[in-house]
Backbone as CSV, one residue per row, in Angstrom:
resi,resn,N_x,N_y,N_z,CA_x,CA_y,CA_z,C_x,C_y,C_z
1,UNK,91.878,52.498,151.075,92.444,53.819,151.221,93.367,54.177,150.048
2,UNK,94.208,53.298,149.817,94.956,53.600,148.520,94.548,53.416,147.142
3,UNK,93.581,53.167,147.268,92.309,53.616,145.966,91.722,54.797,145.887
4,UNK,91.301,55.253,147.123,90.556,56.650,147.133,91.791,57.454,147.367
5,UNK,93.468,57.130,147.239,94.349,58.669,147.415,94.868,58.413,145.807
6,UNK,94.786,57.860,145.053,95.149,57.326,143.378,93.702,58.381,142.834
7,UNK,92.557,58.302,143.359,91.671,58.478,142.500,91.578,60.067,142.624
8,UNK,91.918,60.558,144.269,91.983,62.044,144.451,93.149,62.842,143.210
9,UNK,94.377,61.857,143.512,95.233,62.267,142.462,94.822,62.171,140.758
10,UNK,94.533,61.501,140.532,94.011,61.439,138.795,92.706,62.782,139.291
11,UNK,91.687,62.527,140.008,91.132,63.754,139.594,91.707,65.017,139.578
12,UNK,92.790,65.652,140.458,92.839,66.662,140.638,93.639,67.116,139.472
13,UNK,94.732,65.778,138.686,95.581,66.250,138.029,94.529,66.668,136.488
14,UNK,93.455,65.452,136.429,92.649,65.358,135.359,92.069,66.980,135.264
15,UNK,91.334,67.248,136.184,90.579,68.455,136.630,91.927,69.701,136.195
16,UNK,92.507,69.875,137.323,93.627,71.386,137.231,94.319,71.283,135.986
17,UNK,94.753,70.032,135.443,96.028,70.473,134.402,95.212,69.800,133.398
18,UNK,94.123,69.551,132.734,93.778,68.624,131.847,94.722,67.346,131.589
19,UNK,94.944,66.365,132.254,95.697,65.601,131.913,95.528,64.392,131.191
20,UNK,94.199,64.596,131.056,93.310,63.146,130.448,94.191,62.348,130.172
21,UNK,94.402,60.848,131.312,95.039,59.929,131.448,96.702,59.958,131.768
22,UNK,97.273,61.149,131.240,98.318,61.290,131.300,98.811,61.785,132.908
23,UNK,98.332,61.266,133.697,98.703,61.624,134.786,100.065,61.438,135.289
24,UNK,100.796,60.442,135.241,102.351,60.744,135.653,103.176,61.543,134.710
25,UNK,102.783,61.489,133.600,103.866,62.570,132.758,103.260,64.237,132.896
26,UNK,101.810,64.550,133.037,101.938,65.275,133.473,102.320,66.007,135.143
27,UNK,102.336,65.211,136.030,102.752,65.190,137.316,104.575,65.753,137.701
28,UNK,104.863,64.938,136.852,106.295,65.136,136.581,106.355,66.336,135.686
29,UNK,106.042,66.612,134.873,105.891,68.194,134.276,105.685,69.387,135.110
30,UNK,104.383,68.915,135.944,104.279,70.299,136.513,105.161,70.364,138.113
31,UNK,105.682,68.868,138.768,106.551,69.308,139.644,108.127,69.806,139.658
32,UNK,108.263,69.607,138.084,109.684,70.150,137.264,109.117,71.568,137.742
33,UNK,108.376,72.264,137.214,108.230,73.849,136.769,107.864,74.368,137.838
34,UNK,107.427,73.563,138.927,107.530,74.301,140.061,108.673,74.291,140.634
35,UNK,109.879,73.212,140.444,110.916,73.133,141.217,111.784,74.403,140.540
36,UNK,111.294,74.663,139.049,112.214,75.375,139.024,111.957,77.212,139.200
37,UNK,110.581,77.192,139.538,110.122,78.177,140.120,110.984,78.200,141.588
38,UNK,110.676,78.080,142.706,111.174,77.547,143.832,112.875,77.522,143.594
39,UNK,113.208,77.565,142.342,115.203,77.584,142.313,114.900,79.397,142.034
40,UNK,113.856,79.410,141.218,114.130,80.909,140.616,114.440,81.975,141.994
41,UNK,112.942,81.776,142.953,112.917,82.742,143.892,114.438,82.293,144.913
42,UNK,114.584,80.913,145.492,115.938,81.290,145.966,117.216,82.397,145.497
43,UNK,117.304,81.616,144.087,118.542,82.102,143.457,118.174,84.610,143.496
44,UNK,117.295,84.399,143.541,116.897,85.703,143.391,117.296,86.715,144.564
45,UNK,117.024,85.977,145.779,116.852,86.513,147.203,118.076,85.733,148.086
46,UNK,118.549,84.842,147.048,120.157,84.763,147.801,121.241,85.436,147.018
47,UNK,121.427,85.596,145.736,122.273,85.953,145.431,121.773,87.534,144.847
48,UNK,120.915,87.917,144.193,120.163,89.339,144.095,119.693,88.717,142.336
49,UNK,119.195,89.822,142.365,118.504,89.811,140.781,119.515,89.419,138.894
50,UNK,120.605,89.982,139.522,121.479,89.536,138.233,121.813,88.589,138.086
51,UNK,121.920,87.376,138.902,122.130,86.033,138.951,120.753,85.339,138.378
52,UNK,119.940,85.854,138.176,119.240,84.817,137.985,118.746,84.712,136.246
53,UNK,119.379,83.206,135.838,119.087,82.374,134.601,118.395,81.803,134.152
54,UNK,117.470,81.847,133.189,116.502,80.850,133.022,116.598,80.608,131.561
55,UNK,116.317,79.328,130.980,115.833,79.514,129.633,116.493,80.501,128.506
56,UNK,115.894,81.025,128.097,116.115,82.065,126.991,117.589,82.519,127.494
57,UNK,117.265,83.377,128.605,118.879,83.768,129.230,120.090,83.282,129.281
58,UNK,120.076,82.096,129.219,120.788,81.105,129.418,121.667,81.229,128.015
59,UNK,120.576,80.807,126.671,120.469,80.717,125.641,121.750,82.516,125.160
60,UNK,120.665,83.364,125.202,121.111,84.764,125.210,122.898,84.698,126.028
61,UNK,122.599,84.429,126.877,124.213,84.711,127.487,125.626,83.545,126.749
62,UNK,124.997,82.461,126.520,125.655,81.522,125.694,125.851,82.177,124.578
63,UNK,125.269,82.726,123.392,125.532,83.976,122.455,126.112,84.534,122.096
64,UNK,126.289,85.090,123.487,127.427,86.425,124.078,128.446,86.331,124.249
65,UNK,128.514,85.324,124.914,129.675,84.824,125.103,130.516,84.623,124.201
66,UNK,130.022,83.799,123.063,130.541,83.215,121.456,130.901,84.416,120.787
67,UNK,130.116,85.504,121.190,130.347,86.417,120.484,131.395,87.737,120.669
68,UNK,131.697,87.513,122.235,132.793,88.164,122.606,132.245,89.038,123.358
69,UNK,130.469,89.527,123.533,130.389,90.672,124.104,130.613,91.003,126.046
70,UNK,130.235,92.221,125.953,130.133,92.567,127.330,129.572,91.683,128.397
71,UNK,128.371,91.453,128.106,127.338,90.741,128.742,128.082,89.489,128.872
72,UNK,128.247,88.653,127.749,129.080,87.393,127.333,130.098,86.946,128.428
73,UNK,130.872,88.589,128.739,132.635,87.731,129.051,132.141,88.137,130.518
74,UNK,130.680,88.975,131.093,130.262,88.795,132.405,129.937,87.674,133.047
75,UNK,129.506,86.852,131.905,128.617,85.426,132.238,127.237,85.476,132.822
76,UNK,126.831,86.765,133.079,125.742,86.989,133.951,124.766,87.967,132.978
77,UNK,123.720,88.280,132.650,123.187,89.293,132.018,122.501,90.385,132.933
78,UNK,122.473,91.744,132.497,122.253,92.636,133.522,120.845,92.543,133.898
79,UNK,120.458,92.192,135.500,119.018,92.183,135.928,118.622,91.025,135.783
80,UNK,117.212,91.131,136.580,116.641,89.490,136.701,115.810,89.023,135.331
81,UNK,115.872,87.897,135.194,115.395,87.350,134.238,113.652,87.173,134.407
82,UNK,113.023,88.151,133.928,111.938,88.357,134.047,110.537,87.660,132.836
83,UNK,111.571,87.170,132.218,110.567,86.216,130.928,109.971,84.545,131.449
84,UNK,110.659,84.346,132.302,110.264,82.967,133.501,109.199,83.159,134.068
85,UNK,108.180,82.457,134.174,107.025,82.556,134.781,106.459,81.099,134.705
86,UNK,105.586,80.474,135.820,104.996,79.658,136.437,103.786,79.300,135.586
87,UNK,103.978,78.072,134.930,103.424,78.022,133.766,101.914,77.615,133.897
88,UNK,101.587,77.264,134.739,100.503,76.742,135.343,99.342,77.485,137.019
89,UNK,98.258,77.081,137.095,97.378,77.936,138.426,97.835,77.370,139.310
90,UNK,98.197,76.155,139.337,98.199,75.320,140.763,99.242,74.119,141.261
91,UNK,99.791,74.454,141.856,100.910,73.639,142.625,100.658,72.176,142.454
92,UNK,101.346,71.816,142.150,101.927,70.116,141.703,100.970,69.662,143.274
93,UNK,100.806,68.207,143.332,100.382,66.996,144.799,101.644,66.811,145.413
94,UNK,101.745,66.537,146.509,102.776,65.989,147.224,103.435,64.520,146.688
95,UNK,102.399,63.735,146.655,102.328,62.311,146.580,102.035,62.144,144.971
């Protein structure tokens, strides 16, 4: 049995994400980017759309900050961070 749930996993990761061989580093890649999908929509629908940071934004508001502006001394940039997106078709395996 734990041969045929190893082999479901290498295929599916082989198959959906091209992982040729690289199956735990890509595994761990794509359950990062979903976790942080899954932070995005919380942070979105608990706190509203201006809270939410990703990446670039992050980057951008760090900037701002240095730089003294508006945005900067808000800590927050106006509206949701809409350049984040789910980099991949298909949801990470459980296992």
């Amino acid at each position: 049995m734990l041969f045929h749930a190893y082999y479901c996993r290498e295929r599916y990761y082989d198959l959906r994400f091209k992982a040729n061989g690289n199956i735990d580093k890509v595994a761990k890649q794509v359950a990062r980017d979903f976790i942080d999908g899954m932070a995005w929509v919380y942070r979105y629908y608990s706190f509203g759309p201006a809270t939410v940071l990703f990446h670039d934004d992050v980057h951008a508001a760090n900037t701002a900050k240095m730089q003294g502006s508006a945005a900067g001394q808000a800590g927050v940039p106006e509206g949701a961070s809409w350049t984040w997106t789910y980099p991949h078709h298909y949801a990470p395996l459980i296992w």
